[in-house]
N, C-alpha and C positions, 0 to 999 in steps of 0.2 A: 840099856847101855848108859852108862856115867857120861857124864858132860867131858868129864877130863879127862876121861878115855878116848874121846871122838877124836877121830886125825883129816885131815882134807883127802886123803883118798877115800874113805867113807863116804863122803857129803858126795863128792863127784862123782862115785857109781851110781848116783842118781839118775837117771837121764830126766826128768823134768826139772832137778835143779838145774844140771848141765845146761836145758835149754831157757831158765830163768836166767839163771845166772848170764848166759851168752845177750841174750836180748838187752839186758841191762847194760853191759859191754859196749854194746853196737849202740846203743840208743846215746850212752854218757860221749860217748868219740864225737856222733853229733852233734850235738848240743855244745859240745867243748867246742869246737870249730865254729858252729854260729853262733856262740856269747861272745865269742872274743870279735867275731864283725859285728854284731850287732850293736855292743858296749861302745867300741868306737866310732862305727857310724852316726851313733847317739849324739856321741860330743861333735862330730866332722859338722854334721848337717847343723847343729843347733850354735856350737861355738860357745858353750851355758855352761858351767857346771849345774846352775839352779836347775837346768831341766834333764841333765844326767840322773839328778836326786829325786827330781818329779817321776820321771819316766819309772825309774827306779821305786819308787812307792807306789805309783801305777801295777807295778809288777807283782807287786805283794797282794795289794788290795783285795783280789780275788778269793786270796787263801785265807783271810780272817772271815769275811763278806760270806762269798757262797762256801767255803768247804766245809762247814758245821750242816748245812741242809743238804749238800752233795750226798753228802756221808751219811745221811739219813737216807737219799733218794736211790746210795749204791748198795747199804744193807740187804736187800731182800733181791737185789737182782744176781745175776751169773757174773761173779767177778772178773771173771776171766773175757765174758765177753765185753764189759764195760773197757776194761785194757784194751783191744783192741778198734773200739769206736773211737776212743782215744787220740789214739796215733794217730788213725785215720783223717780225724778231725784237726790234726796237727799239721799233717802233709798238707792239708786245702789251706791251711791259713798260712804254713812259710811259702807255700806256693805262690799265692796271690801277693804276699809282700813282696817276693821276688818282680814277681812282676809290675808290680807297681813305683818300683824301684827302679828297674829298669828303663822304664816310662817315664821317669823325672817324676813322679808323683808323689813320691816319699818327701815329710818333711816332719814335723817334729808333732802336731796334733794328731797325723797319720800314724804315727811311730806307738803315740801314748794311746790311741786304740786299738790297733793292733796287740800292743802289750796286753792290752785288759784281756782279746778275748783269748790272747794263748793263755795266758793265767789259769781263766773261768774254765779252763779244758783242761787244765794241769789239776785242777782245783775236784775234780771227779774223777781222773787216773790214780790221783796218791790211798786214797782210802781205799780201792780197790786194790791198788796194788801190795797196799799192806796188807789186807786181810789176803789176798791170793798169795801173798811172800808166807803168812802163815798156815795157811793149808798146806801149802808144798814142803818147807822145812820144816821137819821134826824137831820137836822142842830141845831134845835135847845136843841137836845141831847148831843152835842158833849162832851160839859165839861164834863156833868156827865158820860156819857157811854162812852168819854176817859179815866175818871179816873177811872171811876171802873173796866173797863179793866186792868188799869196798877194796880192797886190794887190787881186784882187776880193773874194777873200773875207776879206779883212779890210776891206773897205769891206763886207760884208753882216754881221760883226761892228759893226762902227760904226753899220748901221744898228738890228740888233737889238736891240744893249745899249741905244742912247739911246729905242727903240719899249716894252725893256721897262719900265723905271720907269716909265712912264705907265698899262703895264697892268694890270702889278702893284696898282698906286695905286688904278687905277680900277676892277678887275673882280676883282682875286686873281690866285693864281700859276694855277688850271687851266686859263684862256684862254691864257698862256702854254706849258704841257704841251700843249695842243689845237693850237696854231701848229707845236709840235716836231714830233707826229704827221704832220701834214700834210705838211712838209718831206720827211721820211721815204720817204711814200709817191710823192712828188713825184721825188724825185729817183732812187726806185728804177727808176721807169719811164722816166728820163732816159737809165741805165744801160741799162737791157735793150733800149733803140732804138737803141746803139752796137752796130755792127760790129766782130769782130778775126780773128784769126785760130782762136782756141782756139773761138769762137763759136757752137754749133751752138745756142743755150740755147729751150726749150720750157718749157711748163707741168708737163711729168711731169716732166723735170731738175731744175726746180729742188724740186720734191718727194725724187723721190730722192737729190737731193747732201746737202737738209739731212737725212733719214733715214742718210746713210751722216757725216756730219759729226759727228751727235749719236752716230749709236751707236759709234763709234771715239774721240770726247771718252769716252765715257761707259767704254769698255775698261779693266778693272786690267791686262791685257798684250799693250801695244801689237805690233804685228807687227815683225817683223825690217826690213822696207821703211821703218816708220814708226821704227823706231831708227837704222836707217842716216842717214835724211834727217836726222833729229834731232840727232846728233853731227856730221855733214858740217857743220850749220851753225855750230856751235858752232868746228869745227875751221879753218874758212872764214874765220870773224872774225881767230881765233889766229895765223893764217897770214898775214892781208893786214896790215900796217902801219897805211895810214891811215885805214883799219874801225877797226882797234883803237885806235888813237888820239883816233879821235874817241870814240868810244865812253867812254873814260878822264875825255874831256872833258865829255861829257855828264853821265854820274855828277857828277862835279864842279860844275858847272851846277846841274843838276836842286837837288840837297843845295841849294846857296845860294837855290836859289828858291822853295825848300818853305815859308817863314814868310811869305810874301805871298801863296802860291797856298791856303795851309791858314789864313789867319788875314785874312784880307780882312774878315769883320761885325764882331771881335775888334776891328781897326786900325781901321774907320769909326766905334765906339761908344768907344773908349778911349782910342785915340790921339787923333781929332780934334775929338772927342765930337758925332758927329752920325750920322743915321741912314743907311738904304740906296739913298737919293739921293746920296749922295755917290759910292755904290761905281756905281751906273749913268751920274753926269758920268765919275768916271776911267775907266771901261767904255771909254767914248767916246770918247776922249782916246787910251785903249791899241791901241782898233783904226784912230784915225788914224797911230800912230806906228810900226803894222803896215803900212799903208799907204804911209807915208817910206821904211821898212826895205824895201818889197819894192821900188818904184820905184828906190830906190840901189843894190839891191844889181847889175845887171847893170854898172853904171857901173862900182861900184868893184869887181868883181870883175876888172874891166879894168885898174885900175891897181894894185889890193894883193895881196898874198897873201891865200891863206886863212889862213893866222897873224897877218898883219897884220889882216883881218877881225874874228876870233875875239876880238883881244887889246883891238881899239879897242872891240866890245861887249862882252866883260868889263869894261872900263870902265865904260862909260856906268852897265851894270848894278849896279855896285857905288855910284855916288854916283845913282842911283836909289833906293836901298834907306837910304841914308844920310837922303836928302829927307824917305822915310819915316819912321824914323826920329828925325827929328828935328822932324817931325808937332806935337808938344805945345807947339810955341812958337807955333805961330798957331792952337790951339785954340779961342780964344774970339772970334775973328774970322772968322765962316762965310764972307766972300770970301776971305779968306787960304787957308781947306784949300783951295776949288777949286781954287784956284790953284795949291796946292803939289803935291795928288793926281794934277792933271791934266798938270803937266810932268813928276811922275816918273814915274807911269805909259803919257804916251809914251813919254818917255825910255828907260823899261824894254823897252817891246814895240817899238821899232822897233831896240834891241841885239838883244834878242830873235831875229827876224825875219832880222836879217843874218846871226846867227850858225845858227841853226836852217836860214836859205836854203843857208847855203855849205854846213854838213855835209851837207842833202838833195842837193845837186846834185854834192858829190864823191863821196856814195855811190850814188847810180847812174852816176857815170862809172864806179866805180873797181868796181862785182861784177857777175861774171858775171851773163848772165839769167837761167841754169836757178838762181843760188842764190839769187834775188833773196828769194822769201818767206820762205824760212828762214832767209836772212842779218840779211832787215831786222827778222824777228820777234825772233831772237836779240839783236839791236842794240839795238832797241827796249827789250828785257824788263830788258838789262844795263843801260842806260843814266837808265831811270828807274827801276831798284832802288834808289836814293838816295832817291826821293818818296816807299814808303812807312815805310820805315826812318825818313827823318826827320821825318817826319809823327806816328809815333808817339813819339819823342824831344820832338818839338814839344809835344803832348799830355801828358808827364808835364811838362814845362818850364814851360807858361802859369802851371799852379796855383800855382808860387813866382816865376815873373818876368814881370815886365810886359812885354804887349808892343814895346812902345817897345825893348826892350835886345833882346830876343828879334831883332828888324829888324835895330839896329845890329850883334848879332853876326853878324847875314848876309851885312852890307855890307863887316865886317872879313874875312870869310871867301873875298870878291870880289876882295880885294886881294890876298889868300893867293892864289888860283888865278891871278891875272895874273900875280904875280912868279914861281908856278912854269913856269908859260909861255913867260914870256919868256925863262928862264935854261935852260929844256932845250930849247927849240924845235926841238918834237916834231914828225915828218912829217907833213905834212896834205895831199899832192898826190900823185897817183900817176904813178910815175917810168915804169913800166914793166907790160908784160902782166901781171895777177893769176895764177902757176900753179893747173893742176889740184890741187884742195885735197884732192879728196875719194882 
């Protein structure tokens, strides 16, 4: 079957997409609910931007740090049951913040460890869950049943983000923590009712995978098996062209996008002087335009290049950031920020979307399956090195410049990566077989 034959009723008579696809759903609505408590708890409790940024680089650290060895250490295990150790290990850690929250015990050193270890655990579900996303979809499914994944659950982001301010408002952030839990557990069992191939998964499996997961994380000298997998990936990226190039791109990206993703209560109280209703309307707004982004993208992927993709959301994203930016001219006019937050913040997440769809969908055309965890861990880890680097740049930066300039040099820096773009137009499709890397 032709790629551009494929229609969304195909992908959904799947029933292990169906039940990927749902898991994803339920898990993004979580997450959308506890980011928007947690982002503003950040600032409540600490009163910093610096440590919004801190926290926020904190956040990252993980995925440069361990997801390059994760991704080595998920290669050779049962994908699917590493997904669900996952969650699991997610539910015990927003639990315990819950409750330590509750407790009055929460405070901002608290905050930045906790962040680390949900990371270090996000940092072992993604390379799994790449490679178990490409076991399940047929290759020649990807467009479409990437996009209509990111379609739904950016529509279970839309629904969260606008569910949380109301509950936030109404009850506090640990009704929101108790919603994430739930999701968690929800969609673990979503996972373990999929079929694949690798699949034998039991109650003592997934016992002993996370005993041998922790105690090989935990190893000062990894085995010769777990060095090999580890440089193959590394070498795998080096080797393939449009791996690496997108990856280049990403770095790139990521860097410009760190002063909106690290300064978001910062930007709602200074820039437009209003509070965390603000950032739950653009919430809302950003996962409608995740929503435009995933819907376009199969169209235009039919008629543009991936350069040409790349380059028209590099755009968009840089006079996104400009909008912001320029925020303090209809400060004192609370329908003007709606107004201004909520088109830039489409505007941003549906560039966003495009661009993040096409790099997903030419990297599972373009790697091998046996390299896929350790290709996309390595990927991963390279490509948002930028978020915490400049997160912590961001962090010394606030306490002498506002953030009003701090946007605007983001959005100058937008411009910078389009025109280098444009003028080297770098490979982003692949021509030919990837060789044996390893």
């Amino acid at each position: 079957m032709e790629q551009n034959s494929v229609t969304y009723k195909d992908i959904i008579n799947d029933s292990n997409y169906r039940k990927l696809m749902l898991s994803g759903i339920i898990d993004r609505f979580g997450d959308s609910v506890d980011a928007l408590a947690f982002t503003w708890l950040v600032y409540q409790i600490t009163r910093s931007a610096m440590w919004s940024a801190i926290v926020f680089a904190l956040n990252m650290l993980p995925n440069v740090i361990v997801q390059p060895f994760a991704g080595a250490i998920v290669e050779k295990k049962n994908k699917k049951t590493v997904i669900i150790i996952t969650y699991i290990l997610r539910t015990i850690t927003i639990a315990s913040f819950a409750i330590l929250y509750t407790l009055g015990l929460v405070n901002a050193p608290v905050m930045a460890v906790l962040t680390l270890i949900i990371t270090t655990i996000e940092s072992f579900n993604l390379p799994a869950a790449s490679a178990f996303t490409a076991q399940v979809v047929k290759k020649e499914h990807l467009t479409c049943g990437l996009s209509l994944s990111k379609m739904l659950t950016s529509a279970a982001s839309l629904v969260g983000t606008g569910i949380a301010g109301v509950i936030i408002a109404a009850w506090g952030a640990v009704p929101a923590m108790l919603i994430d839990i739930s999701t968690f557990i929800i969609a673990a069992v979503l996972i373990l009712m999929m079929k694949n191939d690798e699949s034998t998964d039991t109650k003592e499996e997934v016992i002993d995978s996370t005993t041998e997961i922790l105690q090989e994380t935990a190893t000062a000298q990894p085995s010769e098996s777990f060095t090999t997998l580890f440089t193959d990936g590394i070498r795998y990226i080096a080797k393939t062209p449009v791996v690496r190039n997108f990856c280049l791109l990403c770095v790139a990206l990521n860097f410009m996008l760190v002063p909106i993703n690290a300064l978001q209560a910062p930007m709602a109280e200074e820039i437009f002087k209003m509070g965390g209703e603000l950032l739950s309307f653009g919430g809302v707004f950003a996962s409608l335009g995740g929503i435009a982004g995933a819907a376009l993208l199969p169209v235009l992927s039919k008629k543009l290049s991936p350069l040409q993709i790349i380059c028209a959301g590099t755009g968009i994203l840089g006079l996104g950031l400009t909008g912001i930016a320029m925020g303090g001219i209809v400060s004192v006019k609370a329908v003007l920020c709606y107004i201004v937050v909520s088109a830039c913040f489409f505007a941003m997440m549906l560039a966003a979307t495009l661009i993040g769809g096409i790099i997903g969908i030419q990297f599972m055309k373009s790697v091998d399956s046996e390299y896929m965890a350790r290709a996309s861990a390595v990927f991963n880890a390279f490509s948002t090195a930028a978020m915490p680097i400049g997160s912590l740049l961001v962090s010394i930066l606030v306490s002498r410049i506002a953030t009003g300039r701090i946007m605007l040099f983001a959005s100058l820096f937008a411009a910078v990566v389009l025109a280098i773009t444009l003028i080297t137009k770098p490979e982003l499709e692949k021509r030919e077989e990837i060789a044996d890397a390893a």
